[in-house]
C-alpha positions as CSV (number, residue, x, y, z in Angstrom):
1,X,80.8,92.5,86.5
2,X,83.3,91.9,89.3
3,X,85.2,94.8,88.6
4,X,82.2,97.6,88.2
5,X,81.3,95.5,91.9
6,X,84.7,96.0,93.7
7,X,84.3,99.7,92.3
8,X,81.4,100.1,94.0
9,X,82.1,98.9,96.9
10,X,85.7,101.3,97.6
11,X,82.8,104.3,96.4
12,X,81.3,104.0,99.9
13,X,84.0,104.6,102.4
14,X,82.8,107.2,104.3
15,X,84.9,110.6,103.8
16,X,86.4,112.2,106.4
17,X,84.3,113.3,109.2
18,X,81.8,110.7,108.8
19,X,80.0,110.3,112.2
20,X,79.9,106.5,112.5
21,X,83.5,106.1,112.2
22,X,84.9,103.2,113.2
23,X,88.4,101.8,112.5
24,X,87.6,97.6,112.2
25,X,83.7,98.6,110.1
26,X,84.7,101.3,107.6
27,X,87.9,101.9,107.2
28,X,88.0,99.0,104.7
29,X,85.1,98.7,101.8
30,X,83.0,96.1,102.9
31,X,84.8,94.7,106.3
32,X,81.2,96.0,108.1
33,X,80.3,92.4,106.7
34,X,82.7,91.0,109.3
35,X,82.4,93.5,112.1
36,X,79.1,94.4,113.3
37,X,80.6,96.7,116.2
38,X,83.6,98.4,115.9
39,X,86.5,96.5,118.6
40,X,86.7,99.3,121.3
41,X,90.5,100.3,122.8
42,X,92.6,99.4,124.2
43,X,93.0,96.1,122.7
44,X,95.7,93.7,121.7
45,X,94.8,92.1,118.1
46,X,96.3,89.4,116.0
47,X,96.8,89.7,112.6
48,X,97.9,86.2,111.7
49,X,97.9,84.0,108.2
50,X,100.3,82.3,106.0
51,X,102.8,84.1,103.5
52,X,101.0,86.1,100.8
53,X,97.3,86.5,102.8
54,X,98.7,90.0,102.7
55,X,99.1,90.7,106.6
56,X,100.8,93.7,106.1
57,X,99.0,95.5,103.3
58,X,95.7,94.9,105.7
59,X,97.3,96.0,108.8
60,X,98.4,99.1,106.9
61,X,95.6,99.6,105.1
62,X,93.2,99.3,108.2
63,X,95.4,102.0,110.2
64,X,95.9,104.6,107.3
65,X,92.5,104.5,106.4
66,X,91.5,105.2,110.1
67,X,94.2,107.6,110.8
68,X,93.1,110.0,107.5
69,X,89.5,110.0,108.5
70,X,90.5,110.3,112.5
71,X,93.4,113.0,112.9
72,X,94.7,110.8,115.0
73,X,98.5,109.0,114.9
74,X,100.2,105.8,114.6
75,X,103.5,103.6,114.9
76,X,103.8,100.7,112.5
77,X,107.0,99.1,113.2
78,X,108.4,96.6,110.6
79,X,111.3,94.6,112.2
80,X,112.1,92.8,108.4
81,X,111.6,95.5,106.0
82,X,113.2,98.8,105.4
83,X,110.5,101.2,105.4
84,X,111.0,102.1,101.7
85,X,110.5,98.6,100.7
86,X,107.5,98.7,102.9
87,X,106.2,101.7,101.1
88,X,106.7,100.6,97.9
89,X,104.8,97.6,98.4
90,X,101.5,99.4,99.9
91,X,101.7,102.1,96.7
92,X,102.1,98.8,94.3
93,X,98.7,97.5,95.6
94,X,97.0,101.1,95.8
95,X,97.3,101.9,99.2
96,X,97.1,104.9,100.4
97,X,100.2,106.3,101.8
98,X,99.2,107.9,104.9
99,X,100.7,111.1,107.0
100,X,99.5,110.7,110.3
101,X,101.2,107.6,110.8
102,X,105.1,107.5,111.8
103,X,106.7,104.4,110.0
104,X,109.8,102.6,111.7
105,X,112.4,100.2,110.6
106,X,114.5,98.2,112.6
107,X,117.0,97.1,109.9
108,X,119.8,99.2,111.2
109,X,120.0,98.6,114.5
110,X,119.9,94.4,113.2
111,X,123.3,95.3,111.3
112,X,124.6,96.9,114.4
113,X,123.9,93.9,116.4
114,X,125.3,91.7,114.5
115,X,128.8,93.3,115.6
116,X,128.0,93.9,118.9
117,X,129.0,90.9,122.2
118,X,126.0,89.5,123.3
119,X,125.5,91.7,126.5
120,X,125.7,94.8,124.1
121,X,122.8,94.0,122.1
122,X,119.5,95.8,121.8
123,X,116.5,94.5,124.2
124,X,114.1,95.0,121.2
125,X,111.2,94.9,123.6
126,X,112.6,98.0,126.0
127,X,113.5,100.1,122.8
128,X,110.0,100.0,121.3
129,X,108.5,100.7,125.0
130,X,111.2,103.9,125.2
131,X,109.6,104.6,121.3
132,X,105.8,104.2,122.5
133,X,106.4,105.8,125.7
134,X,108.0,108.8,123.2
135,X,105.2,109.3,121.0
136,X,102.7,108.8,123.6
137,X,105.0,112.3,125.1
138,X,104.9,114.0,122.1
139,X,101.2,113.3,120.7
140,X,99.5,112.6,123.4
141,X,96.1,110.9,123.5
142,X,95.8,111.1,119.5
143,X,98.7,108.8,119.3
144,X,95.8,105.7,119.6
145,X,97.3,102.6,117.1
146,X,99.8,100.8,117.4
147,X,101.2,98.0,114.7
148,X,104.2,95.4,115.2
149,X,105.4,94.0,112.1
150,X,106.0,90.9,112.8
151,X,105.9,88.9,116.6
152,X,107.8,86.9,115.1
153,X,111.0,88.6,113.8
154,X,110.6,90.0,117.3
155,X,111.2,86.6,119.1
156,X,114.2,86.0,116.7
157,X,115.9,89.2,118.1
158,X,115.4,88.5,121.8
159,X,118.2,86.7,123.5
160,X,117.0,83.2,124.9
161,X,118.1,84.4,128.6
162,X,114.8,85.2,130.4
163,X,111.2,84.6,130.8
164,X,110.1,85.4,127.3
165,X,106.5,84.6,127.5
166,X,106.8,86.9,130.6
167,X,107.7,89.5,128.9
168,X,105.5,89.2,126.5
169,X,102.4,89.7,128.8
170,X,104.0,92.6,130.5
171,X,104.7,93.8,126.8
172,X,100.8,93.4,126.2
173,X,99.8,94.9,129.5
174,X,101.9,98.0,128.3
175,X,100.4,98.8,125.4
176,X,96.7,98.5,126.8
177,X,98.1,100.7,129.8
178,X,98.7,103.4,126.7
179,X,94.8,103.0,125.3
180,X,96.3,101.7,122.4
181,X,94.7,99.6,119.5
182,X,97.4,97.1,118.6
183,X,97.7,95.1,115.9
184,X,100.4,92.8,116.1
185,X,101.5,90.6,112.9
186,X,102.1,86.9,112.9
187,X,102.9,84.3,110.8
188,X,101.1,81.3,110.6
189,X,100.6,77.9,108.7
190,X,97.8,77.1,106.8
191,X,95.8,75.2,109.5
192,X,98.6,75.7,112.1
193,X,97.7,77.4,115.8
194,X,97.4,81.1,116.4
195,X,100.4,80.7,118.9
196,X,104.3,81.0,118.3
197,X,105.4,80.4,122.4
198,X,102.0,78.4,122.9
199,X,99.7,81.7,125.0
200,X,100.0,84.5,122.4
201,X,95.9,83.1,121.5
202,X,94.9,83.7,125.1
203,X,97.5,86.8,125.7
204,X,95.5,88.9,123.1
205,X,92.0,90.2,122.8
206,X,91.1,89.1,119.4
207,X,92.9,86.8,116.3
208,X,92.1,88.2,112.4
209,X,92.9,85.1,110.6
210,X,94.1,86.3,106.7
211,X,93.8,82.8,104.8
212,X,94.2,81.3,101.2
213,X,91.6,79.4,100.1
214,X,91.6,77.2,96.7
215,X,88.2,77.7,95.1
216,X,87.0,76.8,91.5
217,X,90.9,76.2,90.9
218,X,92.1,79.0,91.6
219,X,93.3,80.7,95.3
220,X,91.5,83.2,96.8
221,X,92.2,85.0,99.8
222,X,90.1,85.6,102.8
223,X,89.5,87.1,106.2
224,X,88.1,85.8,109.5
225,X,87.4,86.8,112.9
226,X,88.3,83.7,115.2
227,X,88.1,85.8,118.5
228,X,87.5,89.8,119.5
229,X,86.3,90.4,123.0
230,X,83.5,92.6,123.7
231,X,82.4,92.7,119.7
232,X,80.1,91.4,117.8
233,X,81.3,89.6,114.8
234,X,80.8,87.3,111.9
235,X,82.7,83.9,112.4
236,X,82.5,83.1,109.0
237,X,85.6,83.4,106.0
238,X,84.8,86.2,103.8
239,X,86.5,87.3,100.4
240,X,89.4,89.8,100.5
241,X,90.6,91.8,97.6
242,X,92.6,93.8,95.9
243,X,90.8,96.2,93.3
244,X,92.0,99.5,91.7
245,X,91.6,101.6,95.1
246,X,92.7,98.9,97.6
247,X,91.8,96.2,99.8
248,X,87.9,95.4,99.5
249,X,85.8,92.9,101.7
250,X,83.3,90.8,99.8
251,X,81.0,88.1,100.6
252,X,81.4,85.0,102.5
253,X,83.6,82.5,101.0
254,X,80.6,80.0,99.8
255,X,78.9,82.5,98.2
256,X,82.5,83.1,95.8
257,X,80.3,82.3,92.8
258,X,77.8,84.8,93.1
259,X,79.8,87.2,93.0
């Protein structure tokens, strides 16, 4: 009964074209239970939970999804994972592998560091403003979404010299200055703060919380909107997923035995 239910609910993505499309309503089955209007660029967004909430397979999911329907492009950066780990782990959950999306590792310029003085190293932060700034060049105002994977491999590759948290709202203010819809992964305990440096919360315009949640014995996972400015949302924890076509959004958490 479950099944034939998370079947029907990947059934009514909206093909291509659709005219209410809307990146954070349709581009996952059923997360139009969580957002009731879609979160309008530029923004800066969160995407924080514990490991295995399955941060990255949502983040992905969410852009590919969009992009497909859209035209439009995207950057999803990962700064731990060689893009063909990355890949294989979206096409081991039935994700859809998208084309309009440009996908970049960091892993070799982390093996170059390693042999490089200290004063040679890479500012991490410049070189994916010189990559943004690139693609904002070469695609113009299609290139609309942005993903970083994760803030907080980032902060371990930053030297401890400087005004980080600085930075990091100048970083911010850069990617809303390009009209982008960021997503930026972090991870998170299981009740811990939606901060790393302690103003990442109030820094961005909106925190997805990905959770695990023990019901009936058993862990389930869930999603939840703890802040998005200037949309209207459900606060409440709802189911998340995975079924034969992907990620699917189901019913608040207290209704798990409905369902």
């Amino acid at each position: 009964m479950k099944t034939e239910r998370l079947s029907r609910l990947a059934r009514t993505f909206p093909p291509k074209g659709h005219g209410d499309l809307s990146m954070f309503r349709n581009s996952i089955p059923g997360l139009d239970r969580v957002f009731k209007t879609d979160v309008e660029p530029p923004k800066v967004v969160l995407v924080t939970g514990p490991p295995g909430s399955m941060k990255s397979a949502f983040t992905y999911t969410l852009m590919s999804q969009y992009l497909k329907n859209s035209g439009e492009f995207g950057l999803y950066t990962t700064l731990e994972e060689t893009v063909h780990s990355h890949l294989k782990n979206m096409e081991s959950l039935g994700v859809e592998i998208s084309l309009k999306m440009q996908l970049s590792d960091f892993t070799d310029l982390r093996e170059i560091d390693q042999v490089m003085e200290e004063d040679d190293q890479t500012d991490y932060i410049t070189f994916i403003e010189k990559m943004i700034t690139h693609y904002r060049k070469s695609h113009g105002d299609r290139f609309t979404v942005f993903a970083l994977d994760s803030l907080g491999a980032l902060y371990s590759l930053l030297s401890l010299q400087g005004d980080i948290r600085k930075r990091m709202f100048y970083f911010f203010k850069m990617l809303r200055d390009h009209g982008l819809t960021s997503l930026v992964l972090m991870e998170r305990s299981l009740g811990g703060e939606s901060q790393l440096l302690g103003n990442e919360g109030f820094l961005v315009d909106g925190i997805i919380m990905l959770g695990l949640d023990r019901s009936k014995g058993k862990i389930v996972r869930y999603i939840q909107v703890e802040k998005m400015r200037a949309c209207k949302h459900s606060m409440e924890k709802h189911l998340l997923e995975v079924s034969d076509n992907g990620l699917v959004v189901l019913g608040p958490i207290f209704d798990s035995s409905d369902l």
